[in-house]
N, C-alpha and C positions, 0 to 999 in steps of 0.2 A: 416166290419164296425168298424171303430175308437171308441176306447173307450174313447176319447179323442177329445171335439168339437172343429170345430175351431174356437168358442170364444176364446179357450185357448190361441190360437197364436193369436188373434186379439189383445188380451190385450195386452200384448211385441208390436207390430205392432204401438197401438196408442201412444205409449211413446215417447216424445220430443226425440229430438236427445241428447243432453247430458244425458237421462235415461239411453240413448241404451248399458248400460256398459259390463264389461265382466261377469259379473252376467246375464244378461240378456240373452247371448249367449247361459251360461253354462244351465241356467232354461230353455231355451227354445230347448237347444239337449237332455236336460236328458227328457224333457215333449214329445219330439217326440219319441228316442228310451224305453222310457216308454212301446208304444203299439205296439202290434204287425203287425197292417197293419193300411192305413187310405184313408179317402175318400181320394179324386182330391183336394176340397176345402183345406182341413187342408195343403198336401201339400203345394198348391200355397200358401197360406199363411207364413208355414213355410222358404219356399226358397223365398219367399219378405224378410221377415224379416230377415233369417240368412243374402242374400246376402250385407244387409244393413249394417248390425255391426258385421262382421266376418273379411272385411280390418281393422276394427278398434284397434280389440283384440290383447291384447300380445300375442306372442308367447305357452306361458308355454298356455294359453289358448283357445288356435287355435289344440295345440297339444291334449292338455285333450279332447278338441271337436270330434277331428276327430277320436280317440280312442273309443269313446262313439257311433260315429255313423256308426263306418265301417262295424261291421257287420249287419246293416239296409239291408234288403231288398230291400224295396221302397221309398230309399233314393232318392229325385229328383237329376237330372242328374246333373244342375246346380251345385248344392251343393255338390257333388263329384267331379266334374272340378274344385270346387275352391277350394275345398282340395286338390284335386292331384296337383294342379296348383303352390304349396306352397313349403317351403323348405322342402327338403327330407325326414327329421326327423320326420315331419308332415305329410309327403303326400304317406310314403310308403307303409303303411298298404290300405290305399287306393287303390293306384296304384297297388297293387300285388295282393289285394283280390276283392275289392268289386265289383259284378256285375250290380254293378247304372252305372258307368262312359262311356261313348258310345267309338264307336273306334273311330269320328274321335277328340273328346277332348283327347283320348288317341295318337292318328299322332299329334296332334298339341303339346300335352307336350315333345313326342318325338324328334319333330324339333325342340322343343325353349328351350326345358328345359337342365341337367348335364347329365351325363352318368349316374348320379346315378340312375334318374329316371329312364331313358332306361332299367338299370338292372332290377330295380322294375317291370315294365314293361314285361318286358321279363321273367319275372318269372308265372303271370297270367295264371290262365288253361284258356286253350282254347282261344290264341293271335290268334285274326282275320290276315289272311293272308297281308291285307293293312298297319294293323300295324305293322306285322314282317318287311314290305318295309321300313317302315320308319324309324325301329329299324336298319338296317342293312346300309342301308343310311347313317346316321349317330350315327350310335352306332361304341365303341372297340368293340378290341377280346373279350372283360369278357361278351359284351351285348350278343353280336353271340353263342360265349360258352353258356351262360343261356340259349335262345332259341332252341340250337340244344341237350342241356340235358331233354329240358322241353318237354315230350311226348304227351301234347294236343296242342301245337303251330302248329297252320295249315299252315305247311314250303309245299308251295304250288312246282313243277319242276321249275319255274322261280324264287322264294324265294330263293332255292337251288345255285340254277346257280347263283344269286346274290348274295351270301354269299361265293361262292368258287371266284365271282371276285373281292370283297372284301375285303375277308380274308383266303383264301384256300391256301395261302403258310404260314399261323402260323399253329404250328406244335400242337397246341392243337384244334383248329379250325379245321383243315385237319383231326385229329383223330376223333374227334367228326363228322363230314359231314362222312364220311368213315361209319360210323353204321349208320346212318340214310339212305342212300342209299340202293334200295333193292340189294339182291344178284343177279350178273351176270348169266344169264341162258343161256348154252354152245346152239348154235344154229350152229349144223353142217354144213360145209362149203357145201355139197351137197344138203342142203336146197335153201341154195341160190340160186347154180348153178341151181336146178330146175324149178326156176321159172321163168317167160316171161317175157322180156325187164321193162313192165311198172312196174310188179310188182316188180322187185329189186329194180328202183328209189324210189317205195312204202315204200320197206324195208330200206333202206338207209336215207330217211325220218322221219319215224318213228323212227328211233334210232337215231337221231337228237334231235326228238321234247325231249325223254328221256334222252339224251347225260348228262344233267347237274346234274342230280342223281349218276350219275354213276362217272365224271369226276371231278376232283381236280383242274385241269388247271382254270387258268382264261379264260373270255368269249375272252378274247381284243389277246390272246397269242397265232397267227399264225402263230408263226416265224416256220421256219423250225427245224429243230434237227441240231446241228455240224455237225453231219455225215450225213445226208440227200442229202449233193451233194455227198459228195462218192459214195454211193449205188443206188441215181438214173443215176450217171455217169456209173455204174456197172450193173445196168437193162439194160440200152441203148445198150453196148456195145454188152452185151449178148444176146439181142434181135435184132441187124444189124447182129450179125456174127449167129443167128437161133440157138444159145445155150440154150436152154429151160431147160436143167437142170441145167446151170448156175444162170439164169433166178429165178427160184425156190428155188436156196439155198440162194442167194440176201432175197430173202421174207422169208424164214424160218429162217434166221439169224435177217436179221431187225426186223421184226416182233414177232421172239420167236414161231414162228409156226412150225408145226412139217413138216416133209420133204413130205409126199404123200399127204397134203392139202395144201402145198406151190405150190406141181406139179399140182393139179385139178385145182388150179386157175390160172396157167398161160396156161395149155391147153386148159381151157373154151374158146370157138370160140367166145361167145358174148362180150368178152374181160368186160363185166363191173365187175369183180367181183379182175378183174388186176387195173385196175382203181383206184377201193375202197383201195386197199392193197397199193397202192403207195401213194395214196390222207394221207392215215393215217400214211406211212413215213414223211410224210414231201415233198413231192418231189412238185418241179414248174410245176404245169399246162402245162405250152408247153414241156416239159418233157417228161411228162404223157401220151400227146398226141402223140409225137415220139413215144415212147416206145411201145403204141398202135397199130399203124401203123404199126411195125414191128414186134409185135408179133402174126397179123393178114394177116400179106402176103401171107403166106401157104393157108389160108383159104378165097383170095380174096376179104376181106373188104374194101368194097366201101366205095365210099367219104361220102353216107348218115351218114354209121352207123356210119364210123369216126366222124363224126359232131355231134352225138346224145353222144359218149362217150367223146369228149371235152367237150359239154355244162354240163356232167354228172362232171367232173373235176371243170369247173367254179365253177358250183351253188352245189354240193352237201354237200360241209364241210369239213372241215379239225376233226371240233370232231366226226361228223356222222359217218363218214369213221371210227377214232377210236373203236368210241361204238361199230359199228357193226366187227369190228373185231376183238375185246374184245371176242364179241358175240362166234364167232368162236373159238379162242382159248377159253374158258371158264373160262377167267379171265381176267384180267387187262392187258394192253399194260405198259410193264414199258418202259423206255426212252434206247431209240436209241443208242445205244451203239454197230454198228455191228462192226466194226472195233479190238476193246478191243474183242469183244466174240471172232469171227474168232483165231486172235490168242492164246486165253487160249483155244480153244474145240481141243486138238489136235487130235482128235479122227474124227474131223468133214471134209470132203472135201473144200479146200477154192476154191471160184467161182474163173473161168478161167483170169477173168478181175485182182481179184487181184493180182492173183500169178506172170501176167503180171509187174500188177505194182512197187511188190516188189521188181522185178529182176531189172528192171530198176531202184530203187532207190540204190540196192545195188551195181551194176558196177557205179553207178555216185559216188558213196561214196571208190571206189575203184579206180576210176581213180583221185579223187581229193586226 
């Protein structure tokens, strides 16, 4: 119950418009943040009367107001929209603390307001997930950075994903998304192999729907890797000429997988798990689909299943495929670089295809 009726604000209320001065404002926020709570009446009263003579006030005025009211509890909503709604200086303490201001007055200072308020914004415990969209939307790096330092902002897997296509190549940005992401949990390559056709799409799926936790890339960034036509040029060839351990050191180089989980997946008969390893190189779909074909010949793969692991190529994802072979190696896929490894691992076997290719580039380079 207000200890404060709201006669109190009636009287401010009935005064001519020329009364309405910045005295008027200043007695009637100190009369509200005077009590500690108040009826419905005194409100509506109070947010009649502030929203009347609050455009009118100077600044130095509007400032001392919002000071005076921010830590209110039961500040009407209004009247923290039109605080926050003001220039910075005035509206920040607002925007960054008080629990009057709703989310969507807080989207819409987002969209129309400076970045400063975004930052202000962005700072709030507990930034509803709608409003981190509209922070990210149109916020810089410094909004994103507040947001992804600020550990009650409910950075929803699509908040995520939209923040790394936004801003996931600044290098402060990318470090900060990097810890918010939960940790990679190694998910042995023989788990997969284990399980039934639908369930792997299941699995492939699902680390889709989480790919954006996990993934730095942007959403829009399908291109393939530089070396991506190499070493699907180098799968292919390995898999027309039935070199399966060729085959495997292609994936364990591209990939960064170790050599006897490069070979279970290209001996899996169900071939989807060859699929996924090439989908998250980089490689073209009708590639993939070759490469399929031929490393299913031994084991008579018909046209069905052939058709069941292209449409798996189509529609499965280029970051699925990574996540989930993240998954397997039990970290991060860093960028494609097999050509560079092959020749610093001198320790490693280079696949048949290359060693082909080298030769021929060295008699070309010897006969010119």
């Amino acid at each position: 119950m207000s200890r404060f009726p709201s006669e109190g604000f009636s009287r401010f209320a009935t005064l001519p418009p020329a009364g309405r001065s910045a005295t008027v404002l200043r007695a009637a926020a100190e009369l509200f943040a005077a009590s500690p709570d108040h009826r419905r009446d005194d409100q509506a009263v109070f947010e009649d009367l502030f929203l009347s003579v609050y455009p009118e006030a100077a600044a130095e005025d509007r400032r001392a107001v919002a000071d005076l009211l921010a830590p209110a509890a039961d500040l009407p909503a209004a009247v923290a929209a039109a605080i926050g709604n003001d220039e910075i200086d005035i509206a920040e303490t607002i925007l960054s603390s008080s629990p009057c201001i709703g989310a969507i007055d807080l989207i819409r200072i987002a969209c129309h307001r400076t970045q400063a308020h975004r930052r202000a914004i962005a700072r709030r415990p507990g930034v509803a997930s709608g409003v981190v969209t509209a922070l990210v939307f149109d916020g810089d790096a410094d909004v994103i950075e507040i947001l992804l330092d600020n550990p009650t902002a409910d950075l929803t897997p699509e908040d995520l994903d939209l923040i790394a296509e936004r801003a996931g190549r600044h290098a402060g940005v990318a470090e900060r998304l990097a810890r918010r992401r939960p940790p990679v949990q190694p998910l042995p390559v023989d788990d997969f192999l284990g399980l039934e056709a639908d369930r792997r799409w299941q699995a492939l799926a699902q680390e889709g729907a989480e790919a954006a936790r996990r993934s730095l890339e942007t959403r829009g960034h399908h291109q393939a890797p530089a070396e991506a036509g190499e070493i699907g040029q180098g799968l292919f060839e390995a898999a027309v000429a039935g070199d399966r351990v060729g085959m495997a050191e292609w994936l364990s180089v591209g990939l960064e997988l170790d050599r006897d989980t490069a070979r279970r997946i290209v001996a899996d008969p169900g071939g989807e798990a060859l699929v996924v390893a090439a989908m998250a190189l980089g490689i073209d779909r009708t590639l993939i689909t070759s490469i399929a074909l031929h490393q299913g010949i031994p084991h008579g793969r018909d046209y069905w299943r052939l058709k069941d692991l292209d449409s798996l190529a189509e529609h499965g994802g280029w970051r699925a495929a990574q996540a989930l072979v993240d998954r397997w190696r039990g970290g991060e896929i860093r960028a494609v670089e097999a050509l560079r490894q092959v020749q610093a691992a001198g320790s490693r076997r280079e696949p048949q295809a290359l060693q082909r290719r080298a030769a021929v580039r060295d008699t070309a380079a010897r006969r010119a």
